[in-house]
N, C-alpha and C positions, 0 to 999 in steps of 0.2 A: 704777831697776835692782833685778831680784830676783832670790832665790835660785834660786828654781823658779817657772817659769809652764804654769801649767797649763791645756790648751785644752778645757773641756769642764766645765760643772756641774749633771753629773748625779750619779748617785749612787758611783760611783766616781770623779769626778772632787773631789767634795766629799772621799771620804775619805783622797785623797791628800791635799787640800790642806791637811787636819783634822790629819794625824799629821805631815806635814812642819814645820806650823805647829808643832805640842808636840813638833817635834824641835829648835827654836829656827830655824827657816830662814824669812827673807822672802819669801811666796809672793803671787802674783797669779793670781786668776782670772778664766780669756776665755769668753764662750761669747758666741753670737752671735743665740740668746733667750734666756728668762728659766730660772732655776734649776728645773732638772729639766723641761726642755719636751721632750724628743725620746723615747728609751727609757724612762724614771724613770718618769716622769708617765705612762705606759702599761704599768705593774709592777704584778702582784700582792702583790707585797712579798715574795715566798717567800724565807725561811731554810731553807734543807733542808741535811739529809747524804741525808737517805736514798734520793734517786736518782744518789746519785754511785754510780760502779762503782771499786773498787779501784784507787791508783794518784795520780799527784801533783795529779789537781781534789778529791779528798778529803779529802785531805790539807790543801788550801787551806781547803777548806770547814770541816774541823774547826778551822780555828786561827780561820777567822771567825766560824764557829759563836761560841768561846769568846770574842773580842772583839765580840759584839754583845751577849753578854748585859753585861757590863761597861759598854759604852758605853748600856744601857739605864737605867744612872743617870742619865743626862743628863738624859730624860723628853723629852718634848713628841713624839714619834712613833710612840705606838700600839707601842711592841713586846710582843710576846704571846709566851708562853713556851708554845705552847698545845700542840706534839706533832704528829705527823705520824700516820695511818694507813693503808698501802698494804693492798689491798683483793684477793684472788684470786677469780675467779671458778669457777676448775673446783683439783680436788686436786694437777693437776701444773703448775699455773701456783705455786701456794702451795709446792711443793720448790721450785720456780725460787727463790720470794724469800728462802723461809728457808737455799737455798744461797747466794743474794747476802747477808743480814745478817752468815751466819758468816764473811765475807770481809773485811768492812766494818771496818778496822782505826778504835779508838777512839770507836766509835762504839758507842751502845748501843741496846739494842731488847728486843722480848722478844714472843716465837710468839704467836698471835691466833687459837685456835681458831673455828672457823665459827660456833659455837655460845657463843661468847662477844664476837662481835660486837659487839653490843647493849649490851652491858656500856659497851662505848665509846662508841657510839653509836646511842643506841636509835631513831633513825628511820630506819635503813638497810636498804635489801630485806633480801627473807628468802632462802634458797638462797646462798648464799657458802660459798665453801669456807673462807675463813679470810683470815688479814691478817699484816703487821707492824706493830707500834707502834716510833715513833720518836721518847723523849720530848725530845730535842733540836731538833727541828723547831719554827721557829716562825714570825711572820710582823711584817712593822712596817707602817708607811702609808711608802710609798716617796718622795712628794716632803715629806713631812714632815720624811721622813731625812734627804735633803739638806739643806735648807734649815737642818734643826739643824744636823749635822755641819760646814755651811758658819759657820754664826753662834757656836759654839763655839770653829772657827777663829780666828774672828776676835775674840777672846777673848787675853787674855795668857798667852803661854809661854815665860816669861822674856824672849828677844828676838824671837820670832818674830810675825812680821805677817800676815794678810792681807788681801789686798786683792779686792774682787769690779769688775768689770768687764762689763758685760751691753748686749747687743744691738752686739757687736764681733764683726765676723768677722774671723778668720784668712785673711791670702790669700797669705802666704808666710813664709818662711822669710830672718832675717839669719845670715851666715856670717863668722867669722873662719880662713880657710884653709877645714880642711875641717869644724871644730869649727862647733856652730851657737850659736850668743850671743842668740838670741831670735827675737822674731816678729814679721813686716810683719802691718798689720790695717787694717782700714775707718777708723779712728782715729787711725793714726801706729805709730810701731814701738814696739815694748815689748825692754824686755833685759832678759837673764834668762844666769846661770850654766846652766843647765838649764829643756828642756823638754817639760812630762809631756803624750803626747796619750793624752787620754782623752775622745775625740770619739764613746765607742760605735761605734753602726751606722756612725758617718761618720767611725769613726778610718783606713781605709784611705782615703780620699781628703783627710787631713789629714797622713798619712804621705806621699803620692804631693808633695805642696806638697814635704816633704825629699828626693824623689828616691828613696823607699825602697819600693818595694813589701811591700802587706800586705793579705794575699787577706780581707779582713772584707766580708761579704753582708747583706743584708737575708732574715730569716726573718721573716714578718708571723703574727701570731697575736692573735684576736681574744678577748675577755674580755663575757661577760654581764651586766650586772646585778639583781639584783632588787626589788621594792620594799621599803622596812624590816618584816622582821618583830616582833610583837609582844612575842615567847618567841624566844630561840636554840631555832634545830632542829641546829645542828652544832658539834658541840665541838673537835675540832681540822681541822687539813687532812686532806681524805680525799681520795684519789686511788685510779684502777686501777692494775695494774699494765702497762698497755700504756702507759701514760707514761714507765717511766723506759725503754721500750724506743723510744719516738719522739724521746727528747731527745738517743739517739745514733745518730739514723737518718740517713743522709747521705741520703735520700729527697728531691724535690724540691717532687714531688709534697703533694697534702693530705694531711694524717695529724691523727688528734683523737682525744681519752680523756677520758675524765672527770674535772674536776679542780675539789674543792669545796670552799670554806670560808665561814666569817662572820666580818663585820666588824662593832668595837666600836660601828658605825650603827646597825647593823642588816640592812644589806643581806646580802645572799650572793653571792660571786664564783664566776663558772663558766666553765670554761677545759677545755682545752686545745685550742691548734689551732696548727699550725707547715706552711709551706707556702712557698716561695721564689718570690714573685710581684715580685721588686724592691721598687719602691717605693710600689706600687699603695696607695691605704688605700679604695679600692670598698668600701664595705659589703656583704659575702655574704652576705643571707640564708638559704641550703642550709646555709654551717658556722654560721652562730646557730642554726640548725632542729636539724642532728646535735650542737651542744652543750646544747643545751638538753632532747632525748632521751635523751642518755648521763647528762645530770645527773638527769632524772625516773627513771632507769631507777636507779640508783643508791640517790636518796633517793623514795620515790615523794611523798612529803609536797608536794613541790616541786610536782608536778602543777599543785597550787589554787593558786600565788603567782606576781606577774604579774611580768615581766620591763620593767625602766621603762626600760633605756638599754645599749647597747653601745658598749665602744670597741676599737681595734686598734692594737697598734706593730709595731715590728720590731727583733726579737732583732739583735746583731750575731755574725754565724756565723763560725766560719773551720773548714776543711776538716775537722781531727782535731779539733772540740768543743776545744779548749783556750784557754783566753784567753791574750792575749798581754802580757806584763809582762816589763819589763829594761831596760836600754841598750839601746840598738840601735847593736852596732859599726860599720854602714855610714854611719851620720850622728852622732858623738861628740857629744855634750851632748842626745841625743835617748834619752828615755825613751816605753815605750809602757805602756800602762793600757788595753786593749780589748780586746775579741772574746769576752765572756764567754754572751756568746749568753744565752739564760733563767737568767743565774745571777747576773747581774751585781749585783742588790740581795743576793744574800747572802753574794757572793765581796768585797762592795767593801771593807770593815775589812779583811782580811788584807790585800787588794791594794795599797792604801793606806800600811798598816804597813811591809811589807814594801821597798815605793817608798823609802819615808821612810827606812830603814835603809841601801836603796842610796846616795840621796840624800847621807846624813851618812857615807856612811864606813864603814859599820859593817857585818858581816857577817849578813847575811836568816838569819831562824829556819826558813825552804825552800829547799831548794834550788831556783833559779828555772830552771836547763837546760831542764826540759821546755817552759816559757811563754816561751825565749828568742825573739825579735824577726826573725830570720835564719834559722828554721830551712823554712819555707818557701821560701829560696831552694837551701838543700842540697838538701830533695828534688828540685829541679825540677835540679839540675848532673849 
């Protein structure tokens, strides 16, 4: 019997079970491959503010923002305090952004003339109109994350346990009336006071098991690799600015920007690509071709360095970009932890936290209205 079971160890579902655990509660973790196998493990690791737009994912963002730098004591997963740089190509792209920073409540930045580009990063084309820096932005190794966040869990916190559980699926739902008291599995039932699904991409069909509708998609976006280089050629994350306009695009269609950093390998990750193809993982060569363009076209240094390996996951979407976190009043003892689409390794410590405070009792440092669990069924009444 536990306090909270939690279906899902990725990297939000780790950080639920990390902060419930140091809220003193007995938790159990399900997942039905290994720690961080589905979204995590196909993360760039991105901690950003800076493509949130105004409003309660920023909000989140900042409070995670400030619990990952905290939880970067822990150590053992690459986190990089390294800054973000969005990037304008023409003069009235760069007012767009410097009218989104001045929007961006708590969050800091500071203007990037054209001509001072270089300053940040001196291997980046020449012609830019100018940039934001965002020294808050930073980056971790995503299944490193977990796997700490999960083993720190399970660490002592005064009474709090966890427990991991792997290669268990969920295939229902046990009920006391209309309260749910735990979970049928490939393995036998598990009981639990409460339970957190945080199944990512496949948290709507781990919600449908309670009867509860929860519109989460597959958005597939594929990630470059390149081989280690010698010398870092990029010092924080650089990005266009036609990403933070594709990360609210309800678009279904392919959409890709340029989206570039280094890792403490050596390699360079190059990204963006967002596209709702289900559950397809086809290797595209056409979007590695257009990322790996928009990345030369960016840094051209990259030209000469060869590309050793690509992979692809899938974001978990829901209609309005907002993940979904709370009770969920149509199935009592049912908490949800999904739908963070590309945000989920930098939204999961708030997410977590805040779970955790639901969990014990205790009044969330957000208001959680906007990520309530139900609110997709109002629009649709």
């Amino acid at each position: 019997m536990s306090d909270v079971i939690v279906v899902g160890a990725g990297v939000v579902g780790a950080a639920c079970a990390y902060y419930a655990a140091r809220a003193g509660l007995d938790v159990t973790v399900i997942d039905r491959g290994p720690v961080a196998g589905g979204t995590t493990g196909s993360g760039e690791g991105n901690v950003l503010v800076s493509d949130k737009e105004p409003g309660p994912e920023l909000e989140l963002a900042v409070l995670s923002n400030r619990l990952w730098r905290s939880l970067g004591e822990l150590g053992g997963f690459e986190y990089e305090p390294k800054g973000g740089l969005v990037v304008a190509e023409t003069e009235e792209v760069q007012r767009q952004l410097a009218d989104l920073a001045a929007k961006q409540q708590d969050v800091e930045y500071a203007l990037v003339a054209g001509t001072s580009l270089r300053d940040h990063e001196p291997h980046l084309a020449e012609g830019l109109a100018g940039g934001v820096y965002y020294p808050q932005d930073a980056q971790v190794q995503p299944m490193l994350a977990a796997a700490t966040l999960l083993r720190h869990g399970a660490g002592k916190f005064g009474r709090g346990k966890l427990r991991l559980r792997l290669g268990v699926t969920v295939t229902g739902f046990l009920r006391s009336g209309d309260r749910v008291t735990g979970v049928r599995t490939s393995d036998g039932d598990v009981l639990g006071d409460a339970v957190v699904n945080a199944a990512g991409t496949w948290g709507g069909e781990v919600a449908a098991l309670a009867g509860v509708n929860l519109p989460v998609l597959p958005r597939r976006g594929f990630v470059l690799v390149t081989e280690p280089l010698r010398e870092p050629l990029i010092r924080h994350k650089v990005y266009t600015a036609a990403y933070v306009t594709n990360v609210a695009s309800d678009s279904e269609g392919l959409e890709t920007s340029a989206v570039v950093e280094g890792t403490p390998a050596g390699t360079v990750l190059i990204g963006a690509s967002r596209e709702r193809v289900g559950f397809d993982r086809t290797t595209s060569v056409p979007v590695l071709a257009r990322l790996a363009e928009q990345a030369v076209a960016l840094f051209p240094a990259l030209g000469e360095v060869r590309a050793i390996r690509s992979y692809c996951g899938f974001r978990p979407y829901c209609p309005d970009h907002l993940p979904v976190i709370g009770a969920d009043p149509r199935a009592p003892g049912l908490y949800h932890a999904c739908g963070h689409e590309g945000a989920g390794i930098g939204l999961a410590p708030a997410t977590g936290h805040l779970l955790a405070q639901l969990l014990s009792e205790q009044r969330p440092d957000l208001d959680l209205h906007p990520f309530r669990p139900d609110r997709f069924a109002e629009e649709a009444a």
